[in-house]
MOPAC internal coordinates of N, CA, C and O (Angstrom, degrees):
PM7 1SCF
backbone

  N    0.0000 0     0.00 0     0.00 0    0    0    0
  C    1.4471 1     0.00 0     0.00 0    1    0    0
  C    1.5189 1   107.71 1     0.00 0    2    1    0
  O    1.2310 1   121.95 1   -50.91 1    3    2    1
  N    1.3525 1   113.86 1   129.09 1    3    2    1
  C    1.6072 1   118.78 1   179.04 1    5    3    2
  C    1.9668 1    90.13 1   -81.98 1    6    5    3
  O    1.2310 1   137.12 1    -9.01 1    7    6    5
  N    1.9779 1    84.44 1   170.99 1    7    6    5
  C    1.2108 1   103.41 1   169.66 1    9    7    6
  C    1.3753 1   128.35 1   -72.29 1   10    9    7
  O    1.2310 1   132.32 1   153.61 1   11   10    9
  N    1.5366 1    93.81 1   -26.39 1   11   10    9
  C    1.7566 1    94.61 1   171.04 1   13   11   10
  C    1.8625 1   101.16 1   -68.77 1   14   13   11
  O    1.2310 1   113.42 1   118.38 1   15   14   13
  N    0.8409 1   130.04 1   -61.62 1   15   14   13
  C    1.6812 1   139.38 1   176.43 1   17   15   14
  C    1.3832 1   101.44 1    -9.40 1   18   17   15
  O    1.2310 1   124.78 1   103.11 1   19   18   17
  N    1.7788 1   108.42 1   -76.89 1   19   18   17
  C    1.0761 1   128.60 1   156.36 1   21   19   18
  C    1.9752 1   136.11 1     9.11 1   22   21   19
  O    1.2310 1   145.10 1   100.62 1   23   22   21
  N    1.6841 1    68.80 1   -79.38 1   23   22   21
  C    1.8531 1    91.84 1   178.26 1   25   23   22
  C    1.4460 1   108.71 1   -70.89 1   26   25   23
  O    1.2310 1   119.74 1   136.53 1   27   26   25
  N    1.2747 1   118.11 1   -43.47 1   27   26   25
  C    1.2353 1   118.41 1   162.96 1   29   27   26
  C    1.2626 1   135.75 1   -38.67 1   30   29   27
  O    1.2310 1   120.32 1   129.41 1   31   30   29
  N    1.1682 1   116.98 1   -50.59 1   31   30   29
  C    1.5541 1   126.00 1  -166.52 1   33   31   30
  C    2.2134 1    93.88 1   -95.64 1   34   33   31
  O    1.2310 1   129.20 1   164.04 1   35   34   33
  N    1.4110 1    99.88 1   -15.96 1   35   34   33
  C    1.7719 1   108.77 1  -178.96 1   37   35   34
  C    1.8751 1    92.86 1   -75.12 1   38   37   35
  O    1.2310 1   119.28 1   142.00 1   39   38   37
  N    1.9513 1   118.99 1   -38.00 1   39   38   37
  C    1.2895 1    99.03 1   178.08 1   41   39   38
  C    1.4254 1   136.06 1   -89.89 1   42   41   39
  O    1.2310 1   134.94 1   179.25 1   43   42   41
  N    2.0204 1    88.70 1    -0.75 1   43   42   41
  C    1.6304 1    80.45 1   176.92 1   45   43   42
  C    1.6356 1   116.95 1   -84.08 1   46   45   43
  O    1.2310 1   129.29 1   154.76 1   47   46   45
  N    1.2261 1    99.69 1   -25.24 1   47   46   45
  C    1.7242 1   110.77 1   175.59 1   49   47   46
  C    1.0503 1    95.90 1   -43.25 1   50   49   47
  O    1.2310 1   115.45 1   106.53 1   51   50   49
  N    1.5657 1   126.23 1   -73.47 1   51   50   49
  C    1.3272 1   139.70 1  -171.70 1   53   51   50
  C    1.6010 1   108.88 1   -38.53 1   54   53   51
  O    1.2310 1   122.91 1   121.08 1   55   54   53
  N    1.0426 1   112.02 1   -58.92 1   55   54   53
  C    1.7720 1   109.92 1   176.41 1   57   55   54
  C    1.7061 1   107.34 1   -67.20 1   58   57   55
  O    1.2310 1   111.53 1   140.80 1   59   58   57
  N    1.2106 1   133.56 1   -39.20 1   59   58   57
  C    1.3879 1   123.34 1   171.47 1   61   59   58
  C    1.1817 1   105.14 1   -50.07 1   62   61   59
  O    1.2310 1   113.93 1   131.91 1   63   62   61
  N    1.4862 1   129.09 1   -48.09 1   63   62   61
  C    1.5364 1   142.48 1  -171.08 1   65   63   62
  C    1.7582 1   102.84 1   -50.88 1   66   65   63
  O    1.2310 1   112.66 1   134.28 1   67   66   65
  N    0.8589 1   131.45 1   -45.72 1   67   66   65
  C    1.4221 1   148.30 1  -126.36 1   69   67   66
  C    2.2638 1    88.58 1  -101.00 1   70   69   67
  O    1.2310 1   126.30 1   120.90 1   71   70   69
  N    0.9408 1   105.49 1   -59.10 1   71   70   69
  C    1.0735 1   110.31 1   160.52 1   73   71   70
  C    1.3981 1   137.64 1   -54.66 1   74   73   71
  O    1.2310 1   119.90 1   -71.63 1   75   74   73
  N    1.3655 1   117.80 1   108.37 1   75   74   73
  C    2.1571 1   118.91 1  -143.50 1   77   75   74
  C    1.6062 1    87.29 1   -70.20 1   78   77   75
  O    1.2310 1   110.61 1   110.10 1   79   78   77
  N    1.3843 1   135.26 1   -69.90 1   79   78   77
  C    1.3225 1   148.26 1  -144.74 1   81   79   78
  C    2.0535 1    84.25 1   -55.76 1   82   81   79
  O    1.2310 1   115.40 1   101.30 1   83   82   81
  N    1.2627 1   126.34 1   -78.70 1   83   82   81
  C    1.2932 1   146.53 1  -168.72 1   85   83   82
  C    1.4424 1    96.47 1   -50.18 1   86   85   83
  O    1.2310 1   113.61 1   149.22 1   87   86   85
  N    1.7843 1   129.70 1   -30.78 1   87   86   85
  C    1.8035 1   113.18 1  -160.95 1   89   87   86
  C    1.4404 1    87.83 1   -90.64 1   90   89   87
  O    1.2310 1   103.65 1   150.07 1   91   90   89
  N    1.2858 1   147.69 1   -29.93 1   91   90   89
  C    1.2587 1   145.04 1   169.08 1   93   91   90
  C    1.7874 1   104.15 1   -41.58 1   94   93   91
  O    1.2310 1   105.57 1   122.14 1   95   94   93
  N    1.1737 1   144.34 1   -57.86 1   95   94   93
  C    1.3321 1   152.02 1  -117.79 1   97   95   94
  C    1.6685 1    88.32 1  -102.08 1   98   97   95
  O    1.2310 1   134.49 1   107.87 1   99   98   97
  N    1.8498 1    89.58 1   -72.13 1   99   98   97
  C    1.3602 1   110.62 1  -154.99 1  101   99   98
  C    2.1046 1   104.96 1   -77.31 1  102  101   99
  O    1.2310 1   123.59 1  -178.19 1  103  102  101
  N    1.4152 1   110.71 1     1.81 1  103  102  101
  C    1.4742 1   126.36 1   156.31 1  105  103  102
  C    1.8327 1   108.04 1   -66.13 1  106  105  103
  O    1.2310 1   137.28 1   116.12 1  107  106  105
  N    1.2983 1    84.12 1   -63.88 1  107  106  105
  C    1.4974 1    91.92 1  -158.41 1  109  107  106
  C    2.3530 1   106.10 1   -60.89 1  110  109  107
  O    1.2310 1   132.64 1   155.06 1  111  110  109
  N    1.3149 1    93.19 1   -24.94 1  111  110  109
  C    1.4325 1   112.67 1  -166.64 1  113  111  110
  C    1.7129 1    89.51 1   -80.75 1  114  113  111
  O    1.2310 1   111.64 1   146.30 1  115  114  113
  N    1.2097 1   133.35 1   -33.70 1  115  114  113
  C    1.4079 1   105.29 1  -178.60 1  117  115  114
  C    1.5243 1   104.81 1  -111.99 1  118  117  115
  O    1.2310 1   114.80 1   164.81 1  119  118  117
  N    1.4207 1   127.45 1   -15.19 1  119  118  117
  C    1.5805 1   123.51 1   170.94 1  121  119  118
  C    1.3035 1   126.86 1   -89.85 1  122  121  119
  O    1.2310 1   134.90 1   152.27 1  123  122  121
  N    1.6377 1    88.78 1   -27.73 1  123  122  121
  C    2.0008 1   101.13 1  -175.78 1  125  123  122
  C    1.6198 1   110.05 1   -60.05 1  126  125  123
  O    1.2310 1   131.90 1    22.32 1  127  126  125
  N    1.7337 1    94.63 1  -157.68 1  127  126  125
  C    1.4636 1    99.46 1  -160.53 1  129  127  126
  C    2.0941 1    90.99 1   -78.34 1  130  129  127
  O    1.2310 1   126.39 1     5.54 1  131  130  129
  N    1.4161 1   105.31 1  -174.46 1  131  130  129
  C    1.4738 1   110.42 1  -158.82 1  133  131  130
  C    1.6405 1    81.61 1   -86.20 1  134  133  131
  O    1.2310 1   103.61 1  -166.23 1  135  134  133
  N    1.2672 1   147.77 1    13.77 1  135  134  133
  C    1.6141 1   120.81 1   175.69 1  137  135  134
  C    1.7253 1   100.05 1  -130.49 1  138  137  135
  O    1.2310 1   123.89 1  -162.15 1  139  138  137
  N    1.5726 1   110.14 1    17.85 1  139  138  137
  C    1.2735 1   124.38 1   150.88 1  141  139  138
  C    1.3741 1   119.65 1   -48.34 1  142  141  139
  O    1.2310 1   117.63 1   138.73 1  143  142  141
  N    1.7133 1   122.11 1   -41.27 1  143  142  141
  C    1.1809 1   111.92 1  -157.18 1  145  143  142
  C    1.6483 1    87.93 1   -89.47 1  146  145  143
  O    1.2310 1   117.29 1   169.06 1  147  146  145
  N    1.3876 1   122.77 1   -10.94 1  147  146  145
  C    1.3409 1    97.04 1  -171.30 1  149  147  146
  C    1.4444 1    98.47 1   -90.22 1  150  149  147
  O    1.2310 1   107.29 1   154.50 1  151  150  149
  N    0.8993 1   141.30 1   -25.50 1  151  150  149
  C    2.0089 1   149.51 1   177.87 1  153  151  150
  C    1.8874 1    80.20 1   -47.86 1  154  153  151
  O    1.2310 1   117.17 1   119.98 1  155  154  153
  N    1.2830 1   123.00 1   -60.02 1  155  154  153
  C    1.6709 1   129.53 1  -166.75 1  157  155  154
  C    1.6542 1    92.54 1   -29.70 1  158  157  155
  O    1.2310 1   133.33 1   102.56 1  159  158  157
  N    1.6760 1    91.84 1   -77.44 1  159  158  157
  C    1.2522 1   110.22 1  -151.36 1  161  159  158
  C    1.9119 1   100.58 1   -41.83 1  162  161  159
  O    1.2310 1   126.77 1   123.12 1  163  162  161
  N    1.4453 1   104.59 1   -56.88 1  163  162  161
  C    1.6036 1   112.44 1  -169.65 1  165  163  162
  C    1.5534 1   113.21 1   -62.05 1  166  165  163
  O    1.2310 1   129.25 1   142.70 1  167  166  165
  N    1.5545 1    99.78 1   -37.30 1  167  166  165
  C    1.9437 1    77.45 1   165.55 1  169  167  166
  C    1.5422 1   137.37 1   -76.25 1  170  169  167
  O    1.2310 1   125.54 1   173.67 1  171  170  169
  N    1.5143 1   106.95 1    -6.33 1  171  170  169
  C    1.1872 1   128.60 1   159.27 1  173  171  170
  C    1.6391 1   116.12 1   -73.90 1  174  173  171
  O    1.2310 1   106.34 1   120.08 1  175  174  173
  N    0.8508 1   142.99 1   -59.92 1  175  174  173
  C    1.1355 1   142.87 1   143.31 1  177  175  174
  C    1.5390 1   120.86 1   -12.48 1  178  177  175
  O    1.2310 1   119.24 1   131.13 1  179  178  177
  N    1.1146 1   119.06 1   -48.87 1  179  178  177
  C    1.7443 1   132.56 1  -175.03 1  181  179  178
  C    1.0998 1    95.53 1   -92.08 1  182  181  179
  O    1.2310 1   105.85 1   131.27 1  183  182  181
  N    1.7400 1   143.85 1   -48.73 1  183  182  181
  C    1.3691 1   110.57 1   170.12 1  185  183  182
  C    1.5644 1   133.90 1   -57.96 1  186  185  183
  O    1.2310 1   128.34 1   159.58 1  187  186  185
  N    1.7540 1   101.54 1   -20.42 1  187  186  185
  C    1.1854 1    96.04 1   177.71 1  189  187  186
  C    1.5942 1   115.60 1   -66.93 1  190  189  187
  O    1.2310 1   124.37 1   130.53 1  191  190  189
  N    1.2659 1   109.21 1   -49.47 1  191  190  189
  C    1.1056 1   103.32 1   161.84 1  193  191  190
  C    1.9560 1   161.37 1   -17.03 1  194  193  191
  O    1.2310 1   143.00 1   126.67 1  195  194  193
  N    1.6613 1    72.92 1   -53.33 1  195  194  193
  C    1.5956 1    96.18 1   177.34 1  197  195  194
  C    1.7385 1    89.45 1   -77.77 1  198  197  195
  O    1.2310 1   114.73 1   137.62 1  199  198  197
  N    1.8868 1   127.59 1   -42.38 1  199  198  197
  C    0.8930 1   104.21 1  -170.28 1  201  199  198
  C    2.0185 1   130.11 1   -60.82 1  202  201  199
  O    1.2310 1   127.07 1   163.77 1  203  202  201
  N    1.3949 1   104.00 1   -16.23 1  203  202  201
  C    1.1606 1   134.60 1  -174.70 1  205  203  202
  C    1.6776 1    96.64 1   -76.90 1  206  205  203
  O    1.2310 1   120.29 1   136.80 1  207  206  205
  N    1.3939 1   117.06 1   -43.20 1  207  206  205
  C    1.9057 1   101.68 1  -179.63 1  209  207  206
  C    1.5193 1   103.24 1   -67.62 1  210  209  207
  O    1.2310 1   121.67 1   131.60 1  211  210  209
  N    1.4138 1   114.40 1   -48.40 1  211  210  209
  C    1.4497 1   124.77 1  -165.59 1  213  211  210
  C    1.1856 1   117.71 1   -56.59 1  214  213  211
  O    1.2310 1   121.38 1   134.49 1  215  214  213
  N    1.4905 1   114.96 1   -45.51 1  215  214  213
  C    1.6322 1   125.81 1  -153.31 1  217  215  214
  C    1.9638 1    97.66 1  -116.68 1  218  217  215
  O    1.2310 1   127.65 1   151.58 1  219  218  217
  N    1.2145 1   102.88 1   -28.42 1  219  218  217
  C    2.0171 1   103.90 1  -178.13 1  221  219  218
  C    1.4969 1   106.24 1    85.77 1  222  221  219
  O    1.2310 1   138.58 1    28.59 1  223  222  221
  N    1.4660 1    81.58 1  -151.41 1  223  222  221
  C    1.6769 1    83.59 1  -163.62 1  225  223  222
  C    2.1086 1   118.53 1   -63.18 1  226  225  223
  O    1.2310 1   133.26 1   164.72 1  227  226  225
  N    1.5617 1    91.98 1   -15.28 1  227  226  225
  C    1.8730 1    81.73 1  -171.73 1  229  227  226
  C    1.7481 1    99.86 1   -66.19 1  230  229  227
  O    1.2310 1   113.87 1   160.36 1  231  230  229
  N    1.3682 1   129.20 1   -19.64 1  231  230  229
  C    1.5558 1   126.84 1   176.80 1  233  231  230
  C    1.7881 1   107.99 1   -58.61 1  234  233  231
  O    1.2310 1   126.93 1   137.90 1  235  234  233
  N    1.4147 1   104.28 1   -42.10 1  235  234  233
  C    1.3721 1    94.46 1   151.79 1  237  235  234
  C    1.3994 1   164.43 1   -93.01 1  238  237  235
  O    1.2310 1   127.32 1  -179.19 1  239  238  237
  N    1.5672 1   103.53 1     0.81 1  239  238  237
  C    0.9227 1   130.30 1   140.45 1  241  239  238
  C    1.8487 1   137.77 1   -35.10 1  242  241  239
  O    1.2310 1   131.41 1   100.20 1  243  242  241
  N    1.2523 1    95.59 1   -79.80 1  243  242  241
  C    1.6661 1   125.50 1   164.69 1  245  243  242
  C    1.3545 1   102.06 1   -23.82 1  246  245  243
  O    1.2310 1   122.58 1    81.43 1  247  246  245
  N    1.7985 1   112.66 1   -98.57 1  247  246  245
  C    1.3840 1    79.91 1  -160.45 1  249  247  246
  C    1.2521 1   129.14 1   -88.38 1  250  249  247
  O    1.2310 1   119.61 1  -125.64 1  251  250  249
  N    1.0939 1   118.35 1    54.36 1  251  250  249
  C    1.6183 1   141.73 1   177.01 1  253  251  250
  C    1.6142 1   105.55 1   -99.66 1  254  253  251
  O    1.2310 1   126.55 1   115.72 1  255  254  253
  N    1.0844 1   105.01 1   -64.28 1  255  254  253
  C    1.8282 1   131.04 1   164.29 1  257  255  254
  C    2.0837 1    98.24 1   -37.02 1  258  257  255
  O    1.2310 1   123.16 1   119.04 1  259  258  257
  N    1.5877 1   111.55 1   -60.96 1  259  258  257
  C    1.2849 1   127.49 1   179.02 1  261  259  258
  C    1.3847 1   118.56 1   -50.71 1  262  261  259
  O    1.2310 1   126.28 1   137.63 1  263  262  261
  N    1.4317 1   105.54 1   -42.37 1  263  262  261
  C    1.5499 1   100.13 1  -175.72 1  265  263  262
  C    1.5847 1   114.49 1  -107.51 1  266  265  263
  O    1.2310 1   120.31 1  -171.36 1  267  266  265
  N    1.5049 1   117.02 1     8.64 1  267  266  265
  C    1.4368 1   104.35 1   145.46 1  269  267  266
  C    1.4974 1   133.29 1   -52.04 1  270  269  267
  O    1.2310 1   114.07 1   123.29 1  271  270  269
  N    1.4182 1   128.82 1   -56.71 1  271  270  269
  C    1.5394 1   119.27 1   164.44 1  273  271  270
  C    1.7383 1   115.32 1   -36.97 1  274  273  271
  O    1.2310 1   120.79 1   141.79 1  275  274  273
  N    1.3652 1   116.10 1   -38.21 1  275  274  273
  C    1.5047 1   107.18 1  -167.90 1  277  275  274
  C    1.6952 1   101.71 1   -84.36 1  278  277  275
  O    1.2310 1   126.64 1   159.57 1  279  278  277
  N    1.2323 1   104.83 1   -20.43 1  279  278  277
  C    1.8559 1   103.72 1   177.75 1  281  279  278
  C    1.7117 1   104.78 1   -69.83 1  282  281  279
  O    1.2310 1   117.79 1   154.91 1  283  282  281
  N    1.2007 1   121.82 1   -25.09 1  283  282  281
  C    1.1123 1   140.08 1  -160.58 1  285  283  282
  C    1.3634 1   111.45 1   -88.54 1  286  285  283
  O    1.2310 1   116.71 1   124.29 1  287  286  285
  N    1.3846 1   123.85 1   -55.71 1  287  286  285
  C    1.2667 1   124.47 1   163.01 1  289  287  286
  C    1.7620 1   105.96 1   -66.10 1  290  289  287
  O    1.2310 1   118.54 1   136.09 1  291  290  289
  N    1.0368 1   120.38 1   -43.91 1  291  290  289
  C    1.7274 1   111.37 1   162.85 1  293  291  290
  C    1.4863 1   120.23 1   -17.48 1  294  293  291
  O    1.2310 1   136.17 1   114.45 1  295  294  293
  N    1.2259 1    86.30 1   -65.55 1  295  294  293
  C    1.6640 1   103.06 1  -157.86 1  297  295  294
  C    1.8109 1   110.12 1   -66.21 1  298  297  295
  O    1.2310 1   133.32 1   143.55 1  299  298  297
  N    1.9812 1    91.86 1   -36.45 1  299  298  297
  C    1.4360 1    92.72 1   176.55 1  301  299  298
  C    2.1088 1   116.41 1   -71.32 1  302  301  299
  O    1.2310 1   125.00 1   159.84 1  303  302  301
  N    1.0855 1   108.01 1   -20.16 1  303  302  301
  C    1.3032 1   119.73 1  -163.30 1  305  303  302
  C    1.7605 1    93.79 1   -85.54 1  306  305  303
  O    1.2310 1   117.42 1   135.46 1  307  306  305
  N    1.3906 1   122.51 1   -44.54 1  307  306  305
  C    1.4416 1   118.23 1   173.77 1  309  307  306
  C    1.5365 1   105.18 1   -55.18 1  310  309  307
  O    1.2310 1   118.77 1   140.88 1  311  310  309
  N    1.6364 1   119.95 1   -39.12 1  311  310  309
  C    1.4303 1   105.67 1  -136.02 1  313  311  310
  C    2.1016 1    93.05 1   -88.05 1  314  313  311
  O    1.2310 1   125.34 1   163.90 1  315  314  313
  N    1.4689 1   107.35 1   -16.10 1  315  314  313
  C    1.3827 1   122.36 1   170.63 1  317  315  314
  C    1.4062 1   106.17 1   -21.63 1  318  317  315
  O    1.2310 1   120.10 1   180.00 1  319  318  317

């Protein structure tokens, strides 16, 4: 991992941090106890969820739609 890599992934923490509802979660998910990160994963999971009763099918849509560019650079970065 370079230093730019680094700083990068040092500003997104930092911006998750920055956000009160999210610095509670994503605190407890990298300092808490070791089955913290799985509580992470599952309350993430359940919001998606709830977002899926509330909002319908575009909640599932989205980040489906979202993670085409990152499948995309994937594929180009394997095929290097």
């Amino acid at each position: 991992m370079s230093a730019e890599t680094a700083e990068q992934e040092l500003l997104i923490i930092r911006l998750l941090l920055i956000i009160p509802v999210l610095n509670w979660f994503v605190k407890d998910a990298m300092y808490g106890e070791d089955d913290a990160k799985y509580w992470f994963v599952g309350n993430l999971a359940m919001v998606w969820a709830v977002c899926i009763f509330l909002f319908g099918y575009p909640a599932i849509i989205l980040p489906a739609l979202a993670m085409v560019p990152m499948a995309f650079l994937w594929i180009l970065d394997v095929c290097r």
